[in-house]
C-alpha positions in Angstrom: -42.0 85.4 15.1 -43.3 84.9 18.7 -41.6 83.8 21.8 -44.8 83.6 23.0 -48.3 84.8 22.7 -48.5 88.0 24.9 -50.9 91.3 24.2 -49.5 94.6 23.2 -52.3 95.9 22.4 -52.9 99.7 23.4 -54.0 98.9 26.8 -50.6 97.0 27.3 -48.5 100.1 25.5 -50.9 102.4 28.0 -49.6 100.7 31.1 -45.5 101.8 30.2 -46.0 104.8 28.5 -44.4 107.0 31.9 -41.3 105.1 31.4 -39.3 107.1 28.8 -37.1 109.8 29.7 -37.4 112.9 28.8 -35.2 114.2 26.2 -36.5 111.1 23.9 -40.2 112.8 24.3 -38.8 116.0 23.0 -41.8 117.5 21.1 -40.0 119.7 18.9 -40.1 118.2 14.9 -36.6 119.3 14.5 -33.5 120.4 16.8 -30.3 122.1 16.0 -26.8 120.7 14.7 -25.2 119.5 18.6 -22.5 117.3 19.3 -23.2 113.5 20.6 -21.6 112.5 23.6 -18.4 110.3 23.4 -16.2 108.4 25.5 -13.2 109.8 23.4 -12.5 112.9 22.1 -15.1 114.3 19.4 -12.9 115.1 16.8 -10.9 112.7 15.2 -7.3 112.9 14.6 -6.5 114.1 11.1 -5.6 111.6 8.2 -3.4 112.4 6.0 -3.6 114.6 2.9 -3.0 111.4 0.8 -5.3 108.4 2.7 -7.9 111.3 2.4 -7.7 111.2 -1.0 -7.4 107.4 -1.9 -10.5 106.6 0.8 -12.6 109.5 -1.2 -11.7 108.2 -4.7 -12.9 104.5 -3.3 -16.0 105.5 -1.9 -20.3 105.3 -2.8 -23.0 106.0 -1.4 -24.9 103.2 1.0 -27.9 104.8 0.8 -30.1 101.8 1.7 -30.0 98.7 3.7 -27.9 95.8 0.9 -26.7 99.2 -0.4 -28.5 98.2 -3.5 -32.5 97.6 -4.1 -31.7 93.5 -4.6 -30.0 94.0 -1.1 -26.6 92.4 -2.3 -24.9 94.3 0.8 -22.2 93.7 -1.1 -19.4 96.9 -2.9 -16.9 96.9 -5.7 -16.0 99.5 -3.6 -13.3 99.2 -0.8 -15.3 102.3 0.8 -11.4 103.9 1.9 -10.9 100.4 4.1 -7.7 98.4 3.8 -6.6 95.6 5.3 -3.8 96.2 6.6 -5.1 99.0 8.4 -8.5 98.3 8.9 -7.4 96.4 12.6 -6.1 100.1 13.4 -8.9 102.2 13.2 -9.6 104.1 16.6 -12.7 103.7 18.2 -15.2 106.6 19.0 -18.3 105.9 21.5 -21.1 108.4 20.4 -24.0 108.9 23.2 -27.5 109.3 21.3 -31.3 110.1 22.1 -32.2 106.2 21.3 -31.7 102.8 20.6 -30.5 102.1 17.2 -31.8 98.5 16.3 -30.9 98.7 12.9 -28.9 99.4 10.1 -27.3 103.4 9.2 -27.2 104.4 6.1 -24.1 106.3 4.3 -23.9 109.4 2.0 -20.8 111.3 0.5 -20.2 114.7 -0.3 -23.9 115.3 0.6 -25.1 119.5 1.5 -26.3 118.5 5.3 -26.2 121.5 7.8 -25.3 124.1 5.9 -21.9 122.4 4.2 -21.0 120.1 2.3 -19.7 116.5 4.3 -20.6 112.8 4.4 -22.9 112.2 6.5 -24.7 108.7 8.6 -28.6 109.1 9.0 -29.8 106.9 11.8 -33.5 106.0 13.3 -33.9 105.0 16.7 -36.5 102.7 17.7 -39.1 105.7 18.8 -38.8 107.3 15.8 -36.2 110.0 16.1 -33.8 110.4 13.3 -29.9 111.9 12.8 -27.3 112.8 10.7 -24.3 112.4 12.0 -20.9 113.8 10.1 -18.9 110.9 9.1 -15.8 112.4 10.4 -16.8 112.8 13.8 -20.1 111.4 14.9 -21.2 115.3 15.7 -25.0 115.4 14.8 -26.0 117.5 12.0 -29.9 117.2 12.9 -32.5 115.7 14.4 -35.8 115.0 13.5 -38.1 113.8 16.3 -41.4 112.5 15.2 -44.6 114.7 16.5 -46.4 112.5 19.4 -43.4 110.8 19.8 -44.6 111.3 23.8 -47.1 108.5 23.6 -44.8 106.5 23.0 -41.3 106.9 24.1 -40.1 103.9 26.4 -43.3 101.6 25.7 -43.0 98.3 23.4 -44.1 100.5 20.5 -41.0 100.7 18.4 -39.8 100.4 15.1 -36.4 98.8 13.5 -36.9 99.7 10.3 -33.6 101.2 8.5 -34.2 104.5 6.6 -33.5 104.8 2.8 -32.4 107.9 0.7 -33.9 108.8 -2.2 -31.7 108.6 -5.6 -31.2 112.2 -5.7 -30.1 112.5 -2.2 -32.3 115.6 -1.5 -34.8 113.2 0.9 -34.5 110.2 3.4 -37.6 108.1 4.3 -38.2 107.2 7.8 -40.4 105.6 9.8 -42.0 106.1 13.3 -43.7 103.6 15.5 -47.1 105.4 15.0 -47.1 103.7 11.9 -46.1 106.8 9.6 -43.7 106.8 7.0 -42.2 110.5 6.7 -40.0 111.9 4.0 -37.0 114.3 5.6 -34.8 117.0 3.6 -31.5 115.7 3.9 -30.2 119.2 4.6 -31.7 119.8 7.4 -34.0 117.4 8.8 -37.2 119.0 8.1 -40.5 117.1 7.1 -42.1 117.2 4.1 -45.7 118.0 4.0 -46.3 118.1 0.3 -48.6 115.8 -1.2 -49.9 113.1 1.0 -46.9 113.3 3.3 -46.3 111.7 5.9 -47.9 108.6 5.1 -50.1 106.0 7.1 -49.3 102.5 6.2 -51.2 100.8 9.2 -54.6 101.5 10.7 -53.5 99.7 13.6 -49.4 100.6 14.7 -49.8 98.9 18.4 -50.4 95.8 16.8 -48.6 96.3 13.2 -45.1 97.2 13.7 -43.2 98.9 10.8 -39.6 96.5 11.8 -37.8 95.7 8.1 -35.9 98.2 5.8 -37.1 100.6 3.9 -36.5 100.0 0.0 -36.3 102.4 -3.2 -37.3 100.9 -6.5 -37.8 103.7 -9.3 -40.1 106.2 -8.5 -41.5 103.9 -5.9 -40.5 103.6 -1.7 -41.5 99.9 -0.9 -42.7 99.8 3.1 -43.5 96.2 5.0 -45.5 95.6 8.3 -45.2 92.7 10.6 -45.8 92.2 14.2 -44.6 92.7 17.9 -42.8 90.6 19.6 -45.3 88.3 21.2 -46.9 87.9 17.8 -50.1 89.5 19.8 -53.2 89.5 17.2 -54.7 90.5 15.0 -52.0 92.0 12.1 -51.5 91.2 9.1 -48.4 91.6 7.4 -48.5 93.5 3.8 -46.3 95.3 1.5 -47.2 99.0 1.0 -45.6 101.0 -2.4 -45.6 104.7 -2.2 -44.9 107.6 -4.8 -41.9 109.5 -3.6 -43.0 112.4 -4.9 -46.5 112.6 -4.0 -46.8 110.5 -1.1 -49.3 108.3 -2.5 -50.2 104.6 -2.3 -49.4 103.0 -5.8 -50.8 99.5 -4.5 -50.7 97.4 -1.1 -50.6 93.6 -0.9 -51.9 91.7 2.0 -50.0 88.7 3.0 -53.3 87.2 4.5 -57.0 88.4 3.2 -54.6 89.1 -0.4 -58.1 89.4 -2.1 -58.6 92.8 -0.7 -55.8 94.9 -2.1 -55.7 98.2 0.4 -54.9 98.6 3.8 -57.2 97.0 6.2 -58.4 97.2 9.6 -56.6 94.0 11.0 -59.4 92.8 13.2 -61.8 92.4 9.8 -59.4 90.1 8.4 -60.4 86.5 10.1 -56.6 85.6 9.6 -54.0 86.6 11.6 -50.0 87.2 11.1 -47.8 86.4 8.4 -45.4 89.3 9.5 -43.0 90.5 6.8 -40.0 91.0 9.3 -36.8 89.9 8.0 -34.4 92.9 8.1 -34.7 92.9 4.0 -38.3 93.8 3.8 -38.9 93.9 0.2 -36.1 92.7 -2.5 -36.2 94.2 -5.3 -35.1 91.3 -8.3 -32.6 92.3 -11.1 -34.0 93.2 -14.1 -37.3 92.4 -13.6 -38.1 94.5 -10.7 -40.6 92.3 -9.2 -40.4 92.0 -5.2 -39.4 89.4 -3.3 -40.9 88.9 0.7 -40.7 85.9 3.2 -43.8 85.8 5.4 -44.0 84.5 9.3 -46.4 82.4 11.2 -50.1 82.4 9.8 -52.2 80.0 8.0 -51.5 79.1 4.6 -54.4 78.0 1.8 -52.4 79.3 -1.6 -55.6 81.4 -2.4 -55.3 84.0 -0.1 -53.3 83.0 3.1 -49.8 82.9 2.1 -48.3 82.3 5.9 -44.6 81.2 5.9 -44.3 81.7 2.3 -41.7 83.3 -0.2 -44.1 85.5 -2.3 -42.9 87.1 -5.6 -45.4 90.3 -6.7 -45.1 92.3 -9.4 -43.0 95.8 -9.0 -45.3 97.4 -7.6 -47.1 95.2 -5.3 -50.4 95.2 -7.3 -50.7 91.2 -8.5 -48.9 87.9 -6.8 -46.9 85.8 -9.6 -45.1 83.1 -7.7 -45.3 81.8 -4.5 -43.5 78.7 -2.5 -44.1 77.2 0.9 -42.1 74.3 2.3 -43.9 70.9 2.5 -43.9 71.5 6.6 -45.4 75.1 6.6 -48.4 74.0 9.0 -45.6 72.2 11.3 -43.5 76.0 10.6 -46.8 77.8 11.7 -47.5 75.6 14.7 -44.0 75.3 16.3 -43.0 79.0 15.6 -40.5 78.1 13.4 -40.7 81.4 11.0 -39.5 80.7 7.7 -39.6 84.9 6.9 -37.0 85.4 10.0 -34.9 86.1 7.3 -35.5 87.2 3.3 -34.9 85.9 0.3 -32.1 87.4 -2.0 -31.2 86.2 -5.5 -27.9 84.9 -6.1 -27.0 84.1 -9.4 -29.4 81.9 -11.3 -31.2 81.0 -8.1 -33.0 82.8 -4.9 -31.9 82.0 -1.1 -33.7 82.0 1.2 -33.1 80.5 4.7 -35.1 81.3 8.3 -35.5 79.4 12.0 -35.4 76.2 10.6 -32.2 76.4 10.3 -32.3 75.1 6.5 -30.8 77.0 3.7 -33.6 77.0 0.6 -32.6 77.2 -3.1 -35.0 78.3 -5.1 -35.4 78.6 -9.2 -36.6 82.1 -10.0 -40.1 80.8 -10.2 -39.7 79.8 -6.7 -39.5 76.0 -7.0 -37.3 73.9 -4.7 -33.8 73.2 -6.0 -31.7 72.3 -2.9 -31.2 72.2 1.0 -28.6 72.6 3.1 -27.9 73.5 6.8 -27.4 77.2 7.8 -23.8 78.2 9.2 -24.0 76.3 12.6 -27.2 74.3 12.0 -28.9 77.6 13.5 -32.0 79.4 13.1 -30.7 82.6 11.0 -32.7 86.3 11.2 -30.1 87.9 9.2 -29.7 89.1 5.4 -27.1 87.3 3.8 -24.7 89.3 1.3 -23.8 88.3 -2.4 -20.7 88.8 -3.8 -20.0 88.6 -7.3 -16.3 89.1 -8.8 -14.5 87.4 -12.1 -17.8 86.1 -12.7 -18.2 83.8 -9.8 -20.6 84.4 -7.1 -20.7 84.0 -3.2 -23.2 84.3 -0.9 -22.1 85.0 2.9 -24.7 84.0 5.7 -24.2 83.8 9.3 -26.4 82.9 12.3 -25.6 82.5 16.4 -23.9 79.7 15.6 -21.3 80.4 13.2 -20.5 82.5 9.6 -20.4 80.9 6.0 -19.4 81.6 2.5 -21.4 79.2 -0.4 -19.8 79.4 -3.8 -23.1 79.6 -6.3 -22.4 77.4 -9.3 -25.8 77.0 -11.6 -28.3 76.2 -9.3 -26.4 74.8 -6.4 -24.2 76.3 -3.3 -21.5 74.3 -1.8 -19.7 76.0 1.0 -16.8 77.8 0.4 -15.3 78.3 4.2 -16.5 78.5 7.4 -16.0 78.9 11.1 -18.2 79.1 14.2 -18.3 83.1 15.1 -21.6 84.3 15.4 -23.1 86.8 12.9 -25.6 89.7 12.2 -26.5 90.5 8.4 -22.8 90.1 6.5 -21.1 92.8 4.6 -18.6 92.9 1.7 -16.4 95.9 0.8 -14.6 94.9 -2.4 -12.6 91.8 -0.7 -12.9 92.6 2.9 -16.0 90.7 5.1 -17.7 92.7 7.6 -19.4 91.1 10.5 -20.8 92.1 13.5 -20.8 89.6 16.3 -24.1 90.1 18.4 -22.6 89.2 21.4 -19.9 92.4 21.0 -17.0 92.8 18.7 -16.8 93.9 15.0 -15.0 91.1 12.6 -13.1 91.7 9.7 -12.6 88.9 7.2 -10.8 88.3 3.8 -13.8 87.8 2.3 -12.5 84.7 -0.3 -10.5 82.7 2.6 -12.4 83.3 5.3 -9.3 84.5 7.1 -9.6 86.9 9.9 -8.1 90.1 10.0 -9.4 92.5 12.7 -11.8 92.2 15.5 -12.8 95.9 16.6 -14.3 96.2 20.1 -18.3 97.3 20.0 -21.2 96.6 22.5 -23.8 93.8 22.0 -26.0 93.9 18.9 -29.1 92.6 17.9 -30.6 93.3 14.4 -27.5 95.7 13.6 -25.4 95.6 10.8 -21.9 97.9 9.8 -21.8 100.1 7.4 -19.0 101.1 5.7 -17.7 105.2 3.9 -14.8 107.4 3.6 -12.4 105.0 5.9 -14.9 105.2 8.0 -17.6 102.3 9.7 -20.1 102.9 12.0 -22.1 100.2 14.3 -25.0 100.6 16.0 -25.6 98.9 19.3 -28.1 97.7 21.7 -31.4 95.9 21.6 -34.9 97.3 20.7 -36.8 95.1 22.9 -35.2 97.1 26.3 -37.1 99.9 25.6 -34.1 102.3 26.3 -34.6 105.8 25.3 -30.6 106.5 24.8 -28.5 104.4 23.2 -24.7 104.2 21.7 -23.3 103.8 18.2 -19.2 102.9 17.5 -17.5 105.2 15.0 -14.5 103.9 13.6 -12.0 106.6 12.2 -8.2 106.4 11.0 -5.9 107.1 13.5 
């Protein structure tokens, strides 16, 4: 995960804490419904009476990063897109209190304000959450973590995605204090029932809450890694919580994994292994076992697992499979992450690529199948998305250097189609390929040929990804490690 080895440790955080601006410090736990700024009129233009309809009768909820707990990022759904009019949409600029560096979530004909609407929920990377209404970016409400003061415009952020609950009355969010906090959807307000909020670090300036959140039953599934600069000690681990209660069903360490709770990071004598692929945990198909990629750290099988892909039962408590490549000490020592990205299942087989550049096919008991070259023969950080229709499955996966589509037959992918435009984590809506180009520019693809059909004009990206309701997409834009403390997000609308 490193660039290089660099402290940010609280001394380091101490040092830029005067450098946010004001309204991100905000110490108020909730705000009311205001509008966001835009660079075009706030409300839309009406659709008509009858694309209204159609894009409300092809729509779901997206209420978690993949859309689904196996992270498939991938709807039967055309989510009211079409293409032939998909390259029309108009463009709205929203003006928010943050940096979003990562993936909105999507909910239909959710109570949210006092009405009825679909709505977006954001997080920006000091914590601060909105609801936006789908139709028109306006935000709904804000919740802005308590303390968020200490650490507005430092390196202390977050890019974890939030996640809604099944019933759609709650949204879990994180904050870069290391809290995981459970919201009422109508209004923003934090639960403090049970044991929430809940602390999943004893150290947040060294372990960074940076994947997706993920819901799995009665369980929210949490993972830690580190800063940027890989600054020690941290380890990463994978943290299950009750929904309900707010309490810890089981956490497993990714280095000391003998000692099954949280831990002080400087009493384990290992350091890393950051869970920080924008997956976090997948959650496997029918089993419901959980699937995590780990980062630089030693690796001993026993109970180092650095640069490993780590299958653990559903809820975190026991290890049952684990793989590392035959170079994970030349992974470790050259920073070549092999949990940059996550692993996904795809068929009969699990994928699971990172910055080596290599695409790895595993069986489901996580033993080495077949190798190929990511899109571009570049190191990839994002999630790839699996499409399955008539029975035949693709996987779509994209890196700087290009975008990919691999037909899954048994237990080998060959690729499908190709072409050299960069990529954050893919996107299918029922036949259409979304792709945000992290150098600016939203890309719309026929998701069997490859063929391009739109490219929407958006800012530069980083771990971004669209998301896709009611006709509707919305992109969030910018990059965490600026430490800006206001940010844009692109709202697409029908003209």
């Amino acid at each position: 995960m490193r660039l290089r080895r660099t402290l940010v440790g609280a001394a380091a955080l101490a040092a830029v804490a005067g450098c946010g601006g004001e309204d991100e410090r905000a110490p108020a736990s909730t705000r009311p419904a205001q509008t966001a700024g835009s660079t075009a009129a706030p409300r839309p233009a009406p659709a008509t009476r009858r694309a209204r309809a159609r894009a409300a009768k092809d729509d779901v909820d997206w209420p978690l990063f993949g859309r689904v707990p196996q992270r498939t990022s991938a709807s039967a759904s055309a989510q009211g897109l079409r293409a032939g009019t998909v390259g029309r949409l108009r463009r709205i600029v929203l003006r928010v209190p943050g940096t979003v560096d990562s993936t909105p979530i999507y909910l239909r004909g959710v109570r949210a304000g006092g009405t009825r609407r679909d709505v977006f929920v954001v997080t920006t990377i000091y914590g601060r959450t909105l609801a936006l209404d789908a139709r028109n970016g306006r935000i709904v409400w804000t919740f802005t973590p308590p303390g968020i003061g200490r650490w507005a415009g430092t390196a202390q952020i977050t890019n974890a995605s939030p996640a809604a609950d099944p019933g759609r009355r709650w949204v879990f969010t994180a904050s870069p204090d290391g809290l995981v906090h459970r919201l009422r959807l109508a209004d923003g307000r934090e639960s403090a029932s049970g044991r929430w909020p809940v602390r999943v670090t004893l150290d947040p300036t060294h372990e960074k809450l940076t994947s997706s959140f993920n819901v799995s039953g009665r369980l929210l599934i949490v993972t830690t890694g580190g800063y940027i600069g890989d600054a020690p000690p941290y380890q990463g681990h994978v943290v299950t919580i009750d929904r309900a209660s707010g309490r810890i069903r089981a956490v497993f360490n990714a280095l000391c994994a003998d000692r099954h709770r949280i831990i002080d990071p400087r009493s384990c004598p290992s350091s890393d292994a950051a869970i920080w692929a924008r997956t976090g945990a997948t959650v496997e198909p029918g089993s419901g076992d959980l699937l995590v990629a780990t980062g630089n750290a030693p690796y001993d099988g026993v109970t180092d697992f650095g640069d490993s892909v780590l299958r653990l039962s559903p809820t975190a408590s026991r290890l049952l499979a684990h793989w590392a490549p035959a170079n994970q000490r030349e992974l470790e020592l050259s920073d070549t992450d092999l949990g940059s990205t996550g692993p996904v299942r795809a068929g009969a087989v699990v994928v699971q690529s990172g910055k080596d550049a290599r695409i790895h096919v595993l069986s489901r008991d996580l033993h080495l199948l077949q190798e190929l070259p990511a899109p571009g023969q570049a190191a990839m950080f994002s999630a790839p998305a699996v499409w399955r229709r008539a029975g035949r499955t693709t996987l779509f996966a994209t890196t700087s250097g290009g975008t990919a589509a691999y037909a899954v037959r048994g237990t080998r992918l060959r690729v499908r189609w190709q072409n050299g435009t960069a990529g954050t984590s893919p996107v299918v809506v029922r036949r259409l390929l979304l792709v945000q180009d992290p150098a600016g520019g939203l890309v719309v693809y026929r998701a069997a040929t490859g063929a391009r059909l739109a490219r929407l004009p958006t800012a530069a990206a980083h771990w971004q990804s669209p998301v896709a309701g009611g006709g509707r997409i919305l992109v969030a834009e910018g990059n965490a490690n600026d430490h800006r403390t206001s940010g844009t997000l692109s709202l697409f609308v029908p003209r």
